[in-house]
mmCIF file of the C-alpha atoms, coordinates in Angstrom:
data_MODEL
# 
_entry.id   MODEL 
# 
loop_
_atom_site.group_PDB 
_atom_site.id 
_atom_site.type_symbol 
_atom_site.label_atom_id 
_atom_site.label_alt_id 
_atom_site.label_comp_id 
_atom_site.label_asym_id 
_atom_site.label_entity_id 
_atom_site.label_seq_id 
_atom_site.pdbx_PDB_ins_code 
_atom_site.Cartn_x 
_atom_site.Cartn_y 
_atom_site.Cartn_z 
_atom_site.occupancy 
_atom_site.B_iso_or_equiv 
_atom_site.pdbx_formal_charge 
_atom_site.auth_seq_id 
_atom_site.auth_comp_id 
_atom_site.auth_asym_id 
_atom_site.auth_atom_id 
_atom_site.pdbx_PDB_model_num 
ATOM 1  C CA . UNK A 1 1  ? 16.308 13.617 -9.458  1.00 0.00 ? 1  UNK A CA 1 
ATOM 2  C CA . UNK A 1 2  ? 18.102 12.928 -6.188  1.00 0.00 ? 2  UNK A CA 1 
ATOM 3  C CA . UNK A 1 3  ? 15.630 14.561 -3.872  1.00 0.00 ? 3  UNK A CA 1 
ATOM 4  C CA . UNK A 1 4  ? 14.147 13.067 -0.740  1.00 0.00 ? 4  UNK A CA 1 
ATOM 5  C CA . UNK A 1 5  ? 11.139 15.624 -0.824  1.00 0.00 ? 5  UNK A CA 1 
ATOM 6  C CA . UNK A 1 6  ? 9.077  17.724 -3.087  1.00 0.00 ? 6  UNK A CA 1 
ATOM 7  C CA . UNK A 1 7  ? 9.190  21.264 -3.090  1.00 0.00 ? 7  UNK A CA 1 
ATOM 8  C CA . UNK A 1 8  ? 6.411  23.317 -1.331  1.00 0.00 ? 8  UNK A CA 1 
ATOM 9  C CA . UNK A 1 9  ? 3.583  24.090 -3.901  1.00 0.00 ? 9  UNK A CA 1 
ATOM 10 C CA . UNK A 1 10 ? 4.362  21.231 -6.559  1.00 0.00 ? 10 UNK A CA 1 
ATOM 11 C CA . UNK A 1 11 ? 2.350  18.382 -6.892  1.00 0.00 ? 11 UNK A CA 1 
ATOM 12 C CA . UNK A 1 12 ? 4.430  15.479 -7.493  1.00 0.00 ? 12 UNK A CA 1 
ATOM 13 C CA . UNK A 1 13 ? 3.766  11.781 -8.365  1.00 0.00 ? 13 UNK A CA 1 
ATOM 14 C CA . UNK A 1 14 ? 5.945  8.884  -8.364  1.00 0.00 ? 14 UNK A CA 1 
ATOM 15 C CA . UNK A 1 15 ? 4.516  5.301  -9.765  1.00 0.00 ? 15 UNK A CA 1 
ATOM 16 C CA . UNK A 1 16 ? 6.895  2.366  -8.809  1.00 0.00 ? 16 UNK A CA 1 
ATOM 17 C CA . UNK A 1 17 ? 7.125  -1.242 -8.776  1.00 0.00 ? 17 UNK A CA 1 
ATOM 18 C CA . UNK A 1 18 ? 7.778  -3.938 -6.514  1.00 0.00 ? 18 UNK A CA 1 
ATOM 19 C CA . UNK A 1 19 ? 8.917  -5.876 -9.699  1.00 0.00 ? 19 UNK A CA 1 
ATOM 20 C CA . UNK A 1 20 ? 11.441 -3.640 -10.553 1.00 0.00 ? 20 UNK A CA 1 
ATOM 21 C CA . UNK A 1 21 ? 14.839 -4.628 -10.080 1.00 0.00 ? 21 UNK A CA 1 
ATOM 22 C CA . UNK A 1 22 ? 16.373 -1.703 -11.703 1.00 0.00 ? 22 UNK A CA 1 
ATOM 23 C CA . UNK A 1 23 ? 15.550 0.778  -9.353  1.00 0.00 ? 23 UNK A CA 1 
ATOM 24 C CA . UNK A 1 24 ? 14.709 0.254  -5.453  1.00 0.00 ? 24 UNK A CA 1 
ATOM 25 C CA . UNK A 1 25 ? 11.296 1.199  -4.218  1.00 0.00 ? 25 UNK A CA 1 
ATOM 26 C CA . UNK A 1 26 ? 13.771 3.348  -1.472  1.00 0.00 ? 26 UNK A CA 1 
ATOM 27 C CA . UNK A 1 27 ? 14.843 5.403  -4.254  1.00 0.00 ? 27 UNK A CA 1 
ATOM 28 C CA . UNK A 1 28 ? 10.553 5.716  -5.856  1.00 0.00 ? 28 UNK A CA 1 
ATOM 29 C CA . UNK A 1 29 ? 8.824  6.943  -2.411  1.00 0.00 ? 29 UNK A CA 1 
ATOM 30 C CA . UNK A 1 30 ? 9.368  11.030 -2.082  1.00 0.00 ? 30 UNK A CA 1 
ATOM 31 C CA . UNK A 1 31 ? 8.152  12.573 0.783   1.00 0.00 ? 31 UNK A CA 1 
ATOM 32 C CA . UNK A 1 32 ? 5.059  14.830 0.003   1.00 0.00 ? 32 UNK A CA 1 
ATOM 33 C CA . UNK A 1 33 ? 4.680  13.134 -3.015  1.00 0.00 ? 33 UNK A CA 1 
ATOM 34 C CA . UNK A 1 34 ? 1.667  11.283 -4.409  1.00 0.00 ? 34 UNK A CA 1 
ATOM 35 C CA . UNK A 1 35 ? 3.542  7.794  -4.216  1.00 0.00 ? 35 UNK A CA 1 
ATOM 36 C CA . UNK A 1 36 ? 2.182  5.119  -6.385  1.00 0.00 ? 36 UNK A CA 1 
ATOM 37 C CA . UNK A 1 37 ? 2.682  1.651  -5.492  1.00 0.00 ? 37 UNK A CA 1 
ATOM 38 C CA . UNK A 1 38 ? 1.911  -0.840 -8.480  1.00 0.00 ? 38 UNK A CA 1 
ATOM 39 C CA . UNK A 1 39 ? 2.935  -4.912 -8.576  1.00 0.00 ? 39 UNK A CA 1 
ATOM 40 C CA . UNK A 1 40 ? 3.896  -6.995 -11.552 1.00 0.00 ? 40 UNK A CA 1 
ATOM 41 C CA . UNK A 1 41 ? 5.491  -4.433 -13.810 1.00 0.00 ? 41 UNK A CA 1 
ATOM 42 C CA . UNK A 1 42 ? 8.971  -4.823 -14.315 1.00 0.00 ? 42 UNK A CA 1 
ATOM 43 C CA . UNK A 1 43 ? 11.180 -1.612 -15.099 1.00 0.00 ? 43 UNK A CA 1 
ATOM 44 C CA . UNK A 1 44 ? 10.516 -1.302 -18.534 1.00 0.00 ? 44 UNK A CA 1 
ATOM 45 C CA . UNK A 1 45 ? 7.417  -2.329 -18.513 1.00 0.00 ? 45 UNK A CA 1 
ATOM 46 C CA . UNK A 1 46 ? 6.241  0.871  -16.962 1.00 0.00 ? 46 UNK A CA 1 
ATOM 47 C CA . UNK A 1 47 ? 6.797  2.827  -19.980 1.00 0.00 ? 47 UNK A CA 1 
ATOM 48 C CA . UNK A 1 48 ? 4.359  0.661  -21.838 1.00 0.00 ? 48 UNK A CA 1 
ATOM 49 C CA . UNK A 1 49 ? 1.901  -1.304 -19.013 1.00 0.00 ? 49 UNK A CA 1 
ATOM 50 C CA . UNK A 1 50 ? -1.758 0.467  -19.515 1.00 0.00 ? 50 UNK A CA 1 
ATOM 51 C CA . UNK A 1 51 ? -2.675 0.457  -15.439 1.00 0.00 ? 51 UNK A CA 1 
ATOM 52 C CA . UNK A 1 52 ? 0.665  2.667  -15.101 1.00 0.00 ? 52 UNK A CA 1 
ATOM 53 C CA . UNK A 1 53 ? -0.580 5.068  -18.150 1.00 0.00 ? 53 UNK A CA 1 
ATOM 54 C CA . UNK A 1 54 ? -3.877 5.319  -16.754 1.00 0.00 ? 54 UNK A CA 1 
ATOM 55 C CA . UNK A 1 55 ? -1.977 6.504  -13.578 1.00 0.00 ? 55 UNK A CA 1 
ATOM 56 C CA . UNK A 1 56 ? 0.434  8.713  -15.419 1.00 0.00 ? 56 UNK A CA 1 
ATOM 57 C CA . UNK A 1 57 ? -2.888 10.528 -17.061 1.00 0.00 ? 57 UNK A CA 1 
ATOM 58 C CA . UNK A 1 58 ? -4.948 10.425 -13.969 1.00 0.00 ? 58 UNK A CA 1 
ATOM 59 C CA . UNK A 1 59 ? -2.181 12.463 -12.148 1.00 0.00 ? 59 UNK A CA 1 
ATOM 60 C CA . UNK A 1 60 ? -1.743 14.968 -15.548 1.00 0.00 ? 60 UNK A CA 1 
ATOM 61 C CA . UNK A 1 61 ? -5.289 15.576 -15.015 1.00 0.00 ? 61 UNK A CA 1 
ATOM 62 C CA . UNK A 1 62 ? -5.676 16.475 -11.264 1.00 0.00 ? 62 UNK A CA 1 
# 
């Protein structure tokens, strides 16, 4: 994505993991964004943990 912020008007939500060593949490927070912090889930792990999809719907939904 690249961007430090989210756009006026779009809701936004980034879940990310301390336990992710792919990607730094630097990169995960975006200003004005609903930023998710969740522990224990590796990088690929986020695609499949349940918490994280619970998250992922929770945010679809509101």
């Amino acid at each position: 994505m690249g961007a430090s912020s989210v756009p006026a008007g779009v809701d936004f939500t980034s879940i990310y993991s301390s336990s992710d060593l792919i990607v730094s949490n630097s990169l995960s927070r975006i200003t004005g964004a609903n930023n998710i912090h969740v522990t224990g889930v590796t990088h690929l792990a986020l695609l499949t943990n349940s918490r994280v999809q619970n998250l992922i719907i929770e945010a679809l939904e509101n």
